[in-house]
C-alpha positions as CSV (number, residue, x, y, z in Angstrom):
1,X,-6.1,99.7,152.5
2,X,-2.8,100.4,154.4
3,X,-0.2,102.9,153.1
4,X,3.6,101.5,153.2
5,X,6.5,104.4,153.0
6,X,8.7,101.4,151.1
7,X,8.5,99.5,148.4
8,X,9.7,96.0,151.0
9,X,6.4,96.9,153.1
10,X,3.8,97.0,150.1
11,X,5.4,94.4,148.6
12,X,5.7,92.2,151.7
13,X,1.6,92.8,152.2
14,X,1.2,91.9,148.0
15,X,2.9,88.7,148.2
16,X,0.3,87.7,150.9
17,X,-2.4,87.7,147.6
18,X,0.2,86.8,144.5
19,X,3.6,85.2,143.1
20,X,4.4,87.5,140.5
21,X,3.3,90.9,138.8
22,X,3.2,92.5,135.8
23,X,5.2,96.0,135.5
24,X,3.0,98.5,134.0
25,X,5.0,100.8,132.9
26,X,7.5,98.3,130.5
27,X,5.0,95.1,130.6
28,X,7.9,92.6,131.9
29,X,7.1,90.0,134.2
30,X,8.6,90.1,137.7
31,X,8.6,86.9,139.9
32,X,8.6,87.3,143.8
33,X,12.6,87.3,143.4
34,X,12.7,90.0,141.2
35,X,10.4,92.4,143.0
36,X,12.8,92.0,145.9
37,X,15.6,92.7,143.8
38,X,13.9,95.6,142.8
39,X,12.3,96.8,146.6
40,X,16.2,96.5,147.5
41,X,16.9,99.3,144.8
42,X,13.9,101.5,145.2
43,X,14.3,101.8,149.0
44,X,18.0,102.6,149.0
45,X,17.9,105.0,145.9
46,X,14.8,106.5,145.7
47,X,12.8,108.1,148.2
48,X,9.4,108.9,148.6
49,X,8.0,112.7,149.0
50,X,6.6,113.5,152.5
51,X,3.0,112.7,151.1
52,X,3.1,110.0,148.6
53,X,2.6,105.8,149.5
54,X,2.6,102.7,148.4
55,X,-0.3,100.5,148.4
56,X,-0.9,97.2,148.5
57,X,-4.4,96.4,147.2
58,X,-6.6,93.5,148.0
59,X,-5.8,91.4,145.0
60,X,-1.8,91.8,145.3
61,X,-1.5,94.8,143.2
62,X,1.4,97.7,144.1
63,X,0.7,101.4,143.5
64,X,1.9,104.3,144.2
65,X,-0.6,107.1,146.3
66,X,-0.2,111.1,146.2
67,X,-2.2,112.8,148.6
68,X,-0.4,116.4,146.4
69,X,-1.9,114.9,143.3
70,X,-4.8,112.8,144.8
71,X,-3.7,110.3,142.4
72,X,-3.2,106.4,142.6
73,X,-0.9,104.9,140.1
74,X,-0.8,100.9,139.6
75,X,2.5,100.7,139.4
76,X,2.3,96.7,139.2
77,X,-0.5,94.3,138.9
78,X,-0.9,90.8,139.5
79,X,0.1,88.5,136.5
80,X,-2.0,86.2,134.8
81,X,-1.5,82.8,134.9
82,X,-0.6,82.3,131.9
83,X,2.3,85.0,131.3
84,X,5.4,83.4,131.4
85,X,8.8,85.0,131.9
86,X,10.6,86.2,128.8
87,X,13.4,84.3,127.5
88,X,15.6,87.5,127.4
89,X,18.7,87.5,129.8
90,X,18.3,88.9,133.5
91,X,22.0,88.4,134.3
92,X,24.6,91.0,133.5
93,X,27.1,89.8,131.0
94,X,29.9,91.3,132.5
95,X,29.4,90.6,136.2
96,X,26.7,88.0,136.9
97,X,24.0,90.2,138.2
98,X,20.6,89.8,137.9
99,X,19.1,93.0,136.1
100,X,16.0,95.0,136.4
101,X,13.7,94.7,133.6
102,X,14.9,97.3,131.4
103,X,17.9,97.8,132.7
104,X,20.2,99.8,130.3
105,X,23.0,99.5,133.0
106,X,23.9,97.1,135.5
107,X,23.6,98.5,139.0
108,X,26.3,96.4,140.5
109,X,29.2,97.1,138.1
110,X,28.1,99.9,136.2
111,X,28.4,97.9,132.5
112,X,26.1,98.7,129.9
113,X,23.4,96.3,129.0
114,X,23.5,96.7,125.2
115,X,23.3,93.0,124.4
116,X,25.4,93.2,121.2
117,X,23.0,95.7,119.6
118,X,24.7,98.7,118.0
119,X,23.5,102.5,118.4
120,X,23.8,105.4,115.7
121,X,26.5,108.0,117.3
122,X,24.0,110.8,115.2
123,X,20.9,110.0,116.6
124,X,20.7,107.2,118.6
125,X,18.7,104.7,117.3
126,X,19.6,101.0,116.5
127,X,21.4,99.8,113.8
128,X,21.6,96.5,112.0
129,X,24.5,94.0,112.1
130,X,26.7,95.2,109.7
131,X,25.0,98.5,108.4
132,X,27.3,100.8,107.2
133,X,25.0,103.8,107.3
134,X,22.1,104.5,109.7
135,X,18.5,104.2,108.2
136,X,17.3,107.1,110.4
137,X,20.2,109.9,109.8
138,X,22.0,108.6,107.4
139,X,25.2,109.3,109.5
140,X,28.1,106.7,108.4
141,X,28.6,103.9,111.3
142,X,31.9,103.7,112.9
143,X,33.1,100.8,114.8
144,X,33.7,101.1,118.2
């Protein structure tokens, strides 16, 4: 097992076993194309302490190693076969872009990725079309 100091390496060694992957952390699935998408952002943005790695493990999983923490965490396994990619839009509304799983923002133009649904300004939470009070606060819901 080889360490990798970015995200491109390990995943360049993990496509050598598998297609796609399965993020752990949210569950989405991420084709080849997305994980570069993704290696493109975690290289330029975030960087790796002196003594952490990613791995690439023998069946095409990605982790993350600290020799601090004497940790590894599978940050992505290999999917299954049968998982198939969710039918909820990777393409920025505004701009075009394709978006991270998760994404709350789009990282090329900065737009939020709310998909039509509506927040409580009290506490956050989602509302229902056309509630005119939030179920969790009971604050009254003004249009934006």
């Amino acid at each position: 097992m080889e360490g990798y100091k970015t995200f491109t390496e390990a995943l360049q060694k993990a496509h050598e076993k598998c297609e796609a992957w399965t993020a752990l952390s949210t569950g989405d699935y991420m084709s080849f194309d997305d994980m570069v998408d993704l290696s493109l952002t975690e290289d330029m943005l975030f960087g790796l302490e002196p003594d952490e790695w990613f791995l690439a493990l023998d069946d095409g999983a990605i982790c993350l190693f600290s020799a601090a923490l004497k940790r590894i965490t599978v940050l992505f396994r290999p999917a299954a076969k049968t998982e198939q990619k969710s039918a909820v839009s990777k393409f920025c509304t505004k701009c075009g872009s394709p978006l991270r799983p998760g994404a709350k923002f789009c990282l090329k133009c900065g737009a939020a990725l709310d998909f039509g649904v509506k927040f409580c300004a009290g506490c956050g939470k989602p509302l229902r079309e056309g509630a005119t009070f939030c179920p969790s606060c009971g604050k009254k819901v003004v249009d934006r």
